[in-house]
Backbone bond lengths (Angstrom), bond angles and torsions (degrees), N, CA, C in turn:
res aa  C-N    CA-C-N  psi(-1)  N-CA   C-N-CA  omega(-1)  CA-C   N-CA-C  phi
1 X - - - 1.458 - - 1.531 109.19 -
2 X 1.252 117.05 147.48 1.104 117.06 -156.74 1.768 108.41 -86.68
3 X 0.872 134.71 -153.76 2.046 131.45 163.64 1.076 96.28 -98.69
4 X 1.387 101.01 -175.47 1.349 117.45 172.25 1.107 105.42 -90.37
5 X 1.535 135.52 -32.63 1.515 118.86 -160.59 1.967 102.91 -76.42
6 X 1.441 101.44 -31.38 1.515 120.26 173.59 1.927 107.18 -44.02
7 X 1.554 96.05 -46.71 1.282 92.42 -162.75 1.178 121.04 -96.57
8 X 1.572 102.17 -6.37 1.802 112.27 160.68 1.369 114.95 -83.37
9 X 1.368 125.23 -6.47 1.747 121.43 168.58 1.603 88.06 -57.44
10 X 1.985 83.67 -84.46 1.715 86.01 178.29 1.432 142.47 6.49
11 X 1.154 95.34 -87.97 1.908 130.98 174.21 1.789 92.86 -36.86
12 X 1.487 104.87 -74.54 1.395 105.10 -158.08 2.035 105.79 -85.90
13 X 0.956 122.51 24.45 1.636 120.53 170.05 1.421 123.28 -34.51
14 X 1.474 94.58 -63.47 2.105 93.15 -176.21 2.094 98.89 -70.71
15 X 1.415 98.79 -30.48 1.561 79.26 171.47 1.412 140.73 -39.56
16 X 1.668 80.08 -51.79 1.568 108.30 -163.44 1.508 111.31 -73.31
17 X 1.425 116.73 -31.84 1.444 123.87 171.60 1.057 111.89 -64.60
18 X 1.477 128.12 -53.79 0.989 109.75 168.01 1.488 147.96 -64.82
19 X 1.399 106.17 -33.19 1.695 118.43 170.95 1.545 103.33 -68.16
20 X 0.958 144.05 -76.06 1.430 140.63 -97.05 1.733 94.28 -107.57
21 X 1.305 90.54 130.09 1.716 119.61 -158.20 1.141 101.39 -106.31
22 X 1.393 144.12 -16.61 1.673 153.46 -156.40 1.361 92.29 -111.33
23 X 1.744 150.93 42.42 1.026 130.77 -173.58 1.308 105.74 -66.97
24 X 1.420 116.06 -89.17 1.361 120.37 167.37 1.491 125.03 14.45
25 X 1.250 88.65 -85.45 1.859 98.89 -177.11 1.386 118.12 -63.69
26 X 0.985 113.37 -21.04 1.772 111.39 165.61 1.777 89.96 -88.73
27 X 0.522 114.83 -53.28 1.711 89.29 -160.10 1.696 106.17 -72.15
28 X 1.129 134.75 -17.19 1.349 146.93 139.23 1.513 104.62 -21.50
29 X 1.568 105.84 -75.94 1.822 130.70 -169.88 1.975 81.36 -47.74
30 X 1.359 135.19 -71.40 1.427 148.89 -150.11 1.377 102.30 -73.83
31 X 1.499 133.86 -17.50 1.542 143.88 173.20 1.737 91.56 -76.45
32 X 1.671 104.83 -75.42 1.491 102.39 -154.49 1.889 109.73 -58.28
33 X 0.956 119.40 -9.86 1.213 131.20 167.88 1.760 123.07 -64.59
34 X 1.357 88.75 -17.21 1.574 94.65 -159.02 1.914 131.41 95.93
35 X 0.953 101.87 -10.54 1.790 111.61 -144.70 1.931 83.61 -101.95
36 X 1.402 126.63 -3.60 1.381 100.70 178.04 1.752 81.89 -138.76
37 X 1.531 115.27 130.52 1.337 113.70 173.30 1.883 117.63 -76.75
38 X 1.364 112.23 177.02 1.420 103.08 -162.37 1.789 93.49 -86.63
39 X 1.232 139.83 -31.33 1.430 119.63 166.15 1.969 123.68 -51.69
40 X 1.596 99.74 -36.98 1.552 86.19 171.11 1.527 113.24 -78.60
41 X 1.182 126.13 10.86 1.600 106.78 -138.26 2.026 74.24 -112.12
42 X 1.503 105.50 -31.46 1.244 120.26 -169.69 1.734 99.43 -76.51
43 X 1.563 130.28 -43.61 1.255 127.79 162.84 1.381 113.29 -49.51
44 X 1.479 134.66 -36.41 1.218 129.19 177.55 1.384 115.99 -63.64
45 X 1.329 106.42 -60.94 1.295 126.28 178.01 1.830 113.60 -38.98
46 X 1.150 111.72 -26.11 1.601 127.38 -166.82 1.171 108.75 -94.85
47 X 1.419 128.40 -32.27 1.776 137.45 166.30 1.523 92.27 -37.89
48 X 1.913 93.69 141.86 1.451 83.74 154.59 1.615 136.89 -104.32
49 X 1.195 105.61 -10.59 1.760 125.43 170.47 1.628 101.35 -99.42
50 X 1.434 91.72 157.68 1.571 104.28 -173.60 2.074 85.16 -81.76
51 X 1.132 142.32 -57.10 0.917 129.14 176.98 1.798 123.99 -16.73
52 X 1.274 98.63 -48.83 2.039 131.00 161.46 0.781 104.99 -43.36
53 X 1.601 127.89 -51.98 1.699 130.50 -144.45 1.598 95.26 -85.08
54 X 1.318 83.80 -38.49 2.042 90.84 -162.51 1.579 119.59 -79.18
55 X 1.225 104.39 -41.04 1.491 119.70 142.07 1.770 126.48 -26.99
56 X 1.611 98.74 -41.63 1.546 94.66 -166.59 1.637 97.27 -93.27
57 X 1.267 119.02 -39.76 1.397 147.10 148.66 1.472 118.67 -6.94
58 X 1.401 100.21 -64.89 1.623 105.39 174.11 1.905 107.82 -84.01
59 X 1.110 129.19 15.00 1.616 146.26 152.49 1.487 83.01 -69.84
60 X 1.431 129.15 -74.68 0.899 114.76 -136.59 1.744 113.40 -80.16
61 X 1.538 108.98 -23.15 1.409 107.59 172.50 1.262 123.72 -108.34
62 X 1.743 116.73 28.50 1.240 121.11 166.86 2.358 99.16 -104.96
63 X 1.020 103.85 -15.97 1.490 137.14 -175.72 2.157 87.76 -63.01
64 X 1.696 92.49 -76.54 1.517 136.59 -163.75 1.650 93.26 -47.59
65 X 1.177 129.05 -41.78 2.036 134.62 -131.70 0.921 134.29 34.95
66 X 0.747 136.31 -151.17 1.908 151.25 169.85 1.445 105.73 -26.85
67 X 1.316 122.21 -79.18 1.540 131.48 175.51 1.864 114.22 -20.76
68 X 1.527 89.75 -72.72 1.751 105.82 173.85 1.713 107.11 -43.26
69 X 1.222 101.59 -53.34 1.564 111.04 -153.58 1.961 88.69 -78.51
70 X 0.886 128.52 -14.77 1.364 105.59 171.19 1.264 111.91 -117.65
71 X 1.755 129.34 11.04 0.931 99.33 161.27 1.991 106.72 -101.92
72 X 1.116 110.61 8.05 1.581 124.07 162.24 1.581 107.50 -74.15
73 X 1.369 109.46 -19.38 1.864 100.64 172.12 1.424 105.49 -90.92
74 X 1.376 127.31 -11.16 1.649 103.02 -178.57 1.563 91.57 -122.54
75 X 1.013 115.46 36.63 1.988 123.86 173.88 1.703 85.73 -113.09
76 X 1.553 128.54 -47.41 0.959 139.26 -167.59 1.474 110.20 -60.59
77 X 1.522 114.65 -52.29 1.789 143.45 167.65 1.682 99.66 -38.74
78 X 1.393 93.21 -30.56 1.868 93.13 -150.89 1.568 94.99 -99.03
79 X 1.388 133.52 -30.21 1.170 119.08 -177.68 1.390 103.53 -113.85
80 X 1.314 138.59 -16.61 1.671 133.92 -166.86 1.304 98.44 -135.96
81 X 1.772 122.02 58.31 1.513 126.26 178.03 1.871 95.03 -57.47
82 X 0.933 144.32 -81.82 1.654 145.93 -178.84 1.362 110.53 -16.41
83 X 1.755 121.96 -70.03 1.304 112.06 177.23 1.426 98.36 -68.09
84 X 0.899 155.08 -3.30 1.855 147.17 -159.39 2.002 87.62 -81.98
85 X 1.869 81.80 -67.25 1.654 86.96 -166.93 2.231 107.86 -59.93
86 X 1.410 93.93 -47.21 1.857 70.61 174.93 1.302 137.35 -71.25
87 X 1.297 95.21 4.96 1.912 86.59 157.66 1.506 108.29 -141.19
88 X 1.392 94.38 58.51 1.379 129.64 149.97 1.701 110.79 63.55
89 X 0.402 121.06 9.70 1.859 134.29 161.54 1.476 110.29 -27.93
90 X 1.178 120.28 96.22 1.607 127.64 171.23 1.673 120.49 -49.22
């Protein structure tokens, strides 16, 4: 079974594409980590709406699994605390 932070990417997807304004810097936080290589990181970077970014983004942490996808929920905590807490993010 998957976590919870796993299953709130999940859960909240069309949310998250659509809200989340901090692409960059979370996926920055998910580069220097290792967890996004420099060809996707450069496809993200190339979108032109953050809608684009996040879109290409979740390629990369449906790609990534579990690991990626939760450490994109507390990169998420760290730059989009408001959308974090309204769709309910512990």
């Amino acid at each position: 079974m998957s976590s919870f932070e796993v299953q709130f990417v999940d859960r909240n997807r069309a949310a998250l594409i659509q809200r989340v304004t901090s692409v960059m810097p979370i996926v920055d936080k998910l580069q220097n980590k290792g967890m996004i290589n420099p060809e996707t990181y450069a496809e993200i970077r190339a979108e032109n709406t953050n809608p684009q970014k996040t879109r290409k983004l979740f390629e990369a942490l449906d790609a990534g699994g579990d690991r990626v996808k939760r450490d994109f929920y507390y990169a998420l905590k760290n730059h989009e605390l408001y959308l974090f807490k309204d769709l309910g993010g512990k």
